[in-house]
FIMIKOL-605732 format. One record per residue (C-alpha): residue number from 1; x, z, y. Coordinates in steps of 0.1 Angstrom, whole numbers. Last residue first. Layout:
 pos     u     w     v
 NUM     X     Z     Y
...
end
This chain:
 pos     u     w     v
 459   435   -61  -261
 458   427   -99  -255
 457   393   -99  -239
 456   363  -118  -260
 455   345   -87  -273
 454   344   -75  -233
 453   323  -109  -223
 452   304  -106  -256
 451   295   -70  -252
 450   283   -76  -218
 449   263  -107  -227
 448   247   -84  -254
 447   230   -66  -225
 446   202   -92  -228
 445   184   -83  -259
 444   185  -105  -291
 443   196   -81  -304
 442   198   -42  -297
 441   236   -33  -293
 440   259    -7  -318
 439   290     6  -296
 438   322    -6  -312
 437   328   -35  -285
 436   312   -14  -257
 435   333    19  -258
 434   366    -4  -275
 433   369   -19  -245
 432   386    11  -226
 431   370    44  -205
 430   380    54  -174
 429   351    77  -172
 428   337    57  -143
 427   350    28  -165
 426   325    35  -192
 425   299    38  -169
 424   302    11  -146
 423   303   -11  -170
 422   270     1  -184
 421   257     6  -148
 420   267   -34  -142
 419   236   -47  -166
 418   213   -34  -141
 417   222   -50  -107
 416   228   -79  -129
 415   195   -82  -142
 414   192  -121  -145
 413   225  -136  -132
 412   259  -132  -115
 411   282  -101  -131
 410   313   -91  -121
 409   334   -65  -141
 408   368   -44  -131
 407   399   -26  -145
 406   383   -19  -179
 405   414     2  -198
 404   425   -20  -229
 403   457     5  -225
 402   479   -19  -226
 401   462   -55  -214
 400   446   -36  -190
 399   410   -53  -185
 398   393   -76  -163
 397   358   -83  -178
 396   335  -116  -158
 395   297  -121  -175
 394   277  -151  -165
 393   247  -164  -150
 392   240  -201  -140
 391   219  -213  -170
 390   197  -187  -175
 389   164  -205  -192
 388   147  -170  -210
 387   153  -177  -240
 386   189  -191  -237
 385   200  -159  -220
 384   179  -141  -245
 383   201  -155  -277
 382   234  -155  -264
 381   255  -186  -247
 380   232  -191  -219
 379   244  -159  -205
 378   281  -174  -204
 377   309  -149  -214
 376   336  -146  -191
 375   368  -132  -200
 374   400  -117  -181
 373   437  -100  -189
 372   455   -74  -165
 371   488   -65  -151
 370   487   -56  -117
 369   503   -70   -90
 368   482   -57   -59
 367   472   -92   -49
 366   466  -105   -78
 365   445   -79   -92
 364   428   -81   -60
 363   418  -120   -66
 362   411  -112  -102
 361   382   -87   -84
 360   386   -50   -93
 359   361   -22  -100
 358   325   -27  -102
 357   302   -57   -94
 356   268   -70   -93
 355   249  -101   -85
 354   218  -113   -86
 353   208  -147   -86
 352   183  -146   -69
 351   195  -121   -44
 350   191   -83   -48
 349   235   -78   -42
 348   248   -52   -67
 347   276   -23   -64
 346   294     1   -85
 345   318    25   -75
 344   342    32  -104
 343   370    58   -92
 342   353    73   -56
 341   365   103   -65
 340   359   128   -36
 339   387   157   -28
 338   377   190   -39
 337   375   222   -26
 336   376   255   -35
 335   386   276   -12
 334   363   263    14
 333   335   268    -9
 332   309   262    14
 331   319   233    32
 330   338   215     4
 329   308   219   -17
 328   282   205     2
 327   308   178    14
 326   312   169   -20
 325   277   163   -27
 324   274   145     3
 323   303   120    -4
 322   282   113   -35
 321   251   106   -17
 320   267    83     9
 319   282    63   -22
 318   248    60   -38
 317   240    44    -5
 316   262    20     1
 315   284    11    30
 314   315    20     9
 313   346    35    29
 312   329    27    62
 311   331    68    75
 310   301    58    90
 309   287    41    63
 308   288    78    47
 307   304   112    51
 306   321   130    83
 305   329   166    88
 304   344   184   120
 303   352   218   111
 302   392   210   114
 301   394   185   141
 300   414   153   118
 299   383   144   103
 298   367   161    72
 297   358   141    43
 296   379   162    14
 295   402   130     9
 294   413   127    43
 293   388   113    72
 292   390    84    96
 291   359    79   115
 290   350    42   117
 289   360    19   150
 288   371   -11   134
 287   407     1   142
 286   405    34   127
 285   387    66   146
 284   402   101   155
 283   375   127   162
 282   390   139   202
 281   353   157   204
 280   351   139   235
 279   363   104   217
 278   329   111   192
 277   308    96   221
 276   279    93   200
 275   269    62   205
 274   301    46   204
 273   304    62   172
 272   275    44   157
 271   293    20   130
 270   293   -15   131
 269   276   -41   109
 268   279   -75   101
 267   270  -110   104
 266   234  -117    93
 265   218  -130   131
 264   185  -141   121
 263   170  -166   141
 262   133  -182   139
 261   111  -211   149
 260   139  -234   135
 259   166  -257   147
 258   202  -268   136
 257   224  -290   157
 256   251  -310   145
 255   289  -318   152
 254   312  -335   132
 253   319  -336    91
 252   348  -303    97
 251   320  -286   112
 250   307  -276   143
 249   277  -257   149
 248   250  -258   176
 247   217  -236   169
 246   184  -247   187
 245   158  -223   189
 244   121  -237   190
 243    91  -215   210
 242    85  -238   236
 241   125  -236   249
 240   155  -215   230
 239   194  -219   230
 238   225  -211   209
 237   261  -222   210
 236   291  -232   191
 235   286  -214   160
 234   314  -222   136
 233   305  -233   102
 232   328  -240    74
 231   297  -240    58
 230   260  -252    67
 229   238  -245    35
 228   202  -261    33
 227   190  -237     7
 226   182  -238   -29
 225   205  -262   -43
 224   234  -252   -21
 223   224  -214   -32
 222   228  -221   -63
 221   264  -237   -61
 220   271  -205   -35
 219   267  -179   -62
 218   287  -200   -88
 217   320  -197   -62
 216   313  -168   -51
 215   310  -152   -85
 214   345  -174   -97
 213   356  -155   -64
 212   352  -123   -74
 211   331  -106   -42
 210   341   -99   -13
 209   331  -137     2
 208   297  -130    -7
 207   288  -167     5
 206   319  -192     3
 205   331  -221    27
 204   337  -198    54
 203   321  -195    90
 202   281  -193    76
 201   253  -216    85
 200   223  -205    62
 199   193  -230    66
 198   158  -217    57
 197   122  -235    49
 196   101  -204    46
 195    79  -208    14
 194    78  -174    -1
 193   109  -180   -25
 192   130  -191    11
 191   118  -158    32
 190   130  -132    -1
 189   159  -152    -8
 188   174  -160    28
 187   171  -119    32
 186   190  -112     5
 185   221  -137     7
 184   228  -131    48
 183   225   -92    42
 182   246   -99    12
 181   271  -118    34
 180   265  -150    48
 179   260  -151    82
 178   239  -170   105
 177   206  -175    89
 176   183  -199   103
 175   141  -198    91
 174   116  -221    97
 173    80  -215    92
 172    88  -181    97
 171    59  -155    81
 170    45  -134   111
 169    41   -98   115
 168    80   -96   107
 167    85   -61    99
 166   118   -69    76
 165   135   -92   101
 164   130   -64   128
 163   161   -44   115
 162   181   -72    95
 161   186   -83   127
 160   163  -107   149
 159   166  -132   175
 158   151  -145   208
 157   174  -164   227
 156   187  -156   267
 155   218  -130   251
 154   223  -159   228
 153   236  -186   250
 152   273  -185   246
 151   279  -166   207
 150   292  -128   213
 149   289  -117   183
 148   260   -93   170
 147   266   -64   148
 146   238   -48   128
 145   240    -5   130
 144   258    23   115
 143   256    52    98
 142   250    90   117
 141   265   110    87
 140   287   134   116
 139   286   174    99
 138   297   195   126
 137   312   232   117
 136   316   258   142
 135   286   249   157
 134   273   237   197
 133   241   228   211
 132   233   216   247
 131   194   206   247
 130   184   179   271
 129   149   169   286
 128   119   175   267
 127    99   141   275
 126   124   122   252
 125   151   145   237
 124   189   137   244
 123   209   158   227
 122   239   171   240
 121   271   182   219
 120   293   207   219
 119   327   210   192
 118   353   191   205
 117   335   184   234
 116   308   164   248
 115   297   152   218
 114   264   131   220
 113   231   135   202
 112   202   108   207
 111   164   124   202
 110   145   146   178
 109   163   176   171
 108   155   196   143
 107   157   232   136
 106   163   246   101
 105   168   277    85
 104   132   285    73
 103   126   252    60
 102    92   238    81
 101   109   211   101
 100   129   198    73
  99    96   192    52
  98    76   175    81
  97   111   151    85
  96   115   139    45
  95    74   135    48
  94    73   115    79
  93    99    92    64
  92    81    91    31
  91    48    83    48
  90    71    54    69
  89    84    41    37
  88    54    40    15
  87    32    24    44
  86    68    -3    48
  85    66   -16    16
  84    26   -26     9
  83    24   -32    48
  82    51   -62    46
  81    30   -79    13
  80     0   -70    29
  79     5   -84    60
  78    16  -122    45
  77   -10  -125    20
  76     2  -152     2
  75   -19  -181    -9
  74   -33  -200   -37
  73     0  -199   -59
  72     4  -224   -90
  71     8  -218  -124
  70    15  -244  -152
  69    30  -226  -181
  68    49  -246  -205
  67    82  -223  -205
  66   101  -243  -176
  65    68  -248  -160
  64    66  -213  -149
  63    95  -215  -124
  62    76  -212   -96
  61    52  -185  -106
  60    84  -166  -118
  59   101  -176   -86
  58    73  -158   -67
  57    77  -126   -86
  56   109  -127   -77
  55    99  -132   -38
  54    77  -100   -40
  53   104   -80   -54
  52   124   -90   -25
  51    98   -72    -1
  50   102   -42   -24
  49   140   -41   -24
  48   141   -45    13
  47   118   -18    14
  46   142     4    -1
  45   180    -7     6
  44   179   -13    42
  43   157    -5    75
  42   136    25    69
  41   154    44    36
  40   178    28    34
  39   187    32    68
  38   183    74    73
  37   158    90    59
  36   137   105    84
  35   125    86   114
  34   149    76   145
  33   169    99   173
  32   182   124   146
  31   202   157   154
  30   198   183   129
  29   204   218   136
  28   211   248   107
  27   216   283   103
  26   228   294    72
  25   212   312    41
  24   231   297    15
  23   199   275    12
  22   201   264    45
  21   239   249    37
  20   226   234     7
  19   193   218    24
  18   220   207    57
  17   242   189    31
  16   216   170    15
  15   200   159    47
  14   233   143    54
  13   228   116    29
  12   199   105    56
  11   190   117    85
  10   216   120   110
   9   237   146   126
   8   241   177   111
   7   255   205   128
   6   259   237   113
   5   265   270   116
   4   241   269   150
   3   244   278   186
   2   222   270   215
   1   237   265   248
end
């Protein structure tokens, strides 16, 4: 059995961990069945963001007219498009690996890892048999992976998750979604834009159902123009012959049967601890089966550290990387430690339109009890929201009527993955109103919605 300080398993945040622990002169194994860099890297958040870049630039072509330009598109190159994202991904992938496998105090694992005790594990390594490794201290970042329901008649139907949808060789001619969460919202955007014809069937009567629900709400609207929309869904069965899948839903209306040339199953994720057999290692789990952790992120056997969607506090990546900054130091400096702060997280949803968000929905202040006061300021309503034909997106403030303390902003619209990071900011720092109605903004330039939205709060 070899022996190492540490154990890291997974690619991705956790690759920050293992470089500080190296560094410090430690001896480190990293256990990783897939390429380097973990999902956003080579299924999520990166090429996901390029492909969708594609589908903007699309709707500018599309949308041209609006401004007295009369474009049209010849073609689209359907290979280049999905080889321009995914030849920068897998050279970075092979990159993040080459350069682990050279540091002087690492060893990598290629293959599936799985605990057989509290602090062994086994490593399954195609060709190469098993290697039995075991450290004092195990770092778990392994993620997660799509969920599938049980629906009667899928396990004999071709489908894809988010993982294959973004490889497709092939452009879908006709596209169903089931789901409709980001994943869901994405994905219909960057098909639909290119010219896939795509129906969304989703159990509730809302997309983005986490978000506030005046976003939801608005979000949904525009999709309902864009999309065929089936809501209120549920999925009765699924089946398949010459190359057409059939999709049975009920609805409130009746019954109805949805078909395409393609199915993409949108409706979740779950996290690998099944896979890794983390019940020998007696790593307690919650009832969605994520690692529980206390505020330092180690699990309830002392050495045994967890950090990102696997822990499913955020399944974000910036949140992955600040749990793994804390992990660095919480591991090394075991007298000094410090429990994360995860005050502030910001995220954003790359559909068209965007949407962003940070802090607290009405909905939660509501159901928490807290005093707060709200404003939304239309993007039509300032100078480059009217340039520029924005009719849907708005700015939403909830604030402490108090202390004028931001307690949460949502944002649908052009840029709203951007214009949330000055929100984000100010309350990351739990900072009040007064740090964006005082500051000095550029006009006619878009972030003066925000300034609006927080100008019309009453603190």
């Amino acid at each position: 059995m070899r022996k190492f300080d540490l154990i890291v398993i997974g690619s991705g945040s956790g690759l920050e961990v293992s470089a500080d622990v190296s560094d410090a002169g430690r001896s480190v194994a990293i256990i990783e069945e897939g390429p380097f860099g973990g999902t956003c890297l080579n299924r999520g958040c990166i090429p996901s963001k390029m492909l969708i870049h594609c589908a903007d630039v699309m709707q500018t072509v599309q949308n041209a007219a609006a401004f007295g330009i009369h474009a049209k598109v010849e073609s689209i190159d359907w290979p280049f498009i999905v080889n321009r994202a995914f030849e920068e991904v897998d050279a970075d992938a092979a990159m993040i690996e080459r350069g682990n496998r050279q540091s002087e105090n690492i060893e990598v694992f290629k293959g599936r890892g799985r605990f057989t005790g509290p602090k062994t594990m086994v490593v399954d390594i195609p060709g190469a048999g098993e290697e039995e490794l075991t450290a004092d201290t195990i770092l778990i970042a392994a993620g997660t992976r799509p969920w599938v329901p049980e629906i009667p008649g899928l396990d004999q139907t071709r489908y894809v998750t988010s993982d294959e949808a973004l490889r497709l060789p092939e452009q879908p001619k006709k596209l169903t979604i089931i789901g409709g969460g980001y994943i869901a919202a994405e994905l219909a955007h960057f098909f639909g834009a290119l010219g896939t014809e795509v129906t969304i069937i989703h159990r509730r009567g809302l997309m983005l159902r986490e978000e506030d629900t005046d976003v939801s709400r608005r979000f949904t609207e525009v999709y309902q123009r864009r999309f065929n929309m089936v809501l209120d869904a549920q999925v009765a069965g699924v089946s398949s012959q010459a190359g057409e899948i059939t999709v049975d839903v009920t609805t409130k209306a009746g019954k109805q049967s949805i078909t395409s040339d393609t199915l993409l199953m949108a409706t979740g994720r779950v996290p690998n601890t099944d896979i890794l057999e983390v019940a020998n290692a007696g790593v307690e789990l919650d009832q969605r089966g994520y690692i529980e952790t206390d505020e330092y992120l180690q699990t309830n056997v002392p050495g045994i550290w967890a950090l990102g969607d696997i822990v499913g506090r955020y399944l974000l990546k910036h949140s992955a990387n600040l749990e793994a900054a804390y992990a660095s130091n919480n591991i090394l400096e075991p007298e000094h430690q410090a429990a994360v702060d995860y005050h502030a997280m910001p995220h954003a949803v790359f559909a068209s339109p965007q949407v962003a968000s940070v802090g607290m929905t009405q909905q939660e202040a509501e159901a928490r009890g807290a005093a707060y006061v709200t404003a939304t300021y239309d993007y039509s309503d300032t100078a480059y929201g009217a340039s520029i034909e924005d009719k849907d997106g708005f700015v939403k403030v909830l604030a402490d009527p108090e202390s004028g303390e931001i307690l949460g902003c949502h944002i649908i619209g052009t840029d709203a993955a951007t214009l949330i990071q000055e929100a984000a900011n100010v309350m990351r720092v739990r900072g009040g109103v007064d740090a964006i109605t005082q500051s000095i903004y550029v006009h006619p330039a878009l972030p003066e919605v925000m300034q609006r939205a927080v100008g019309q709060l009453p603190v």
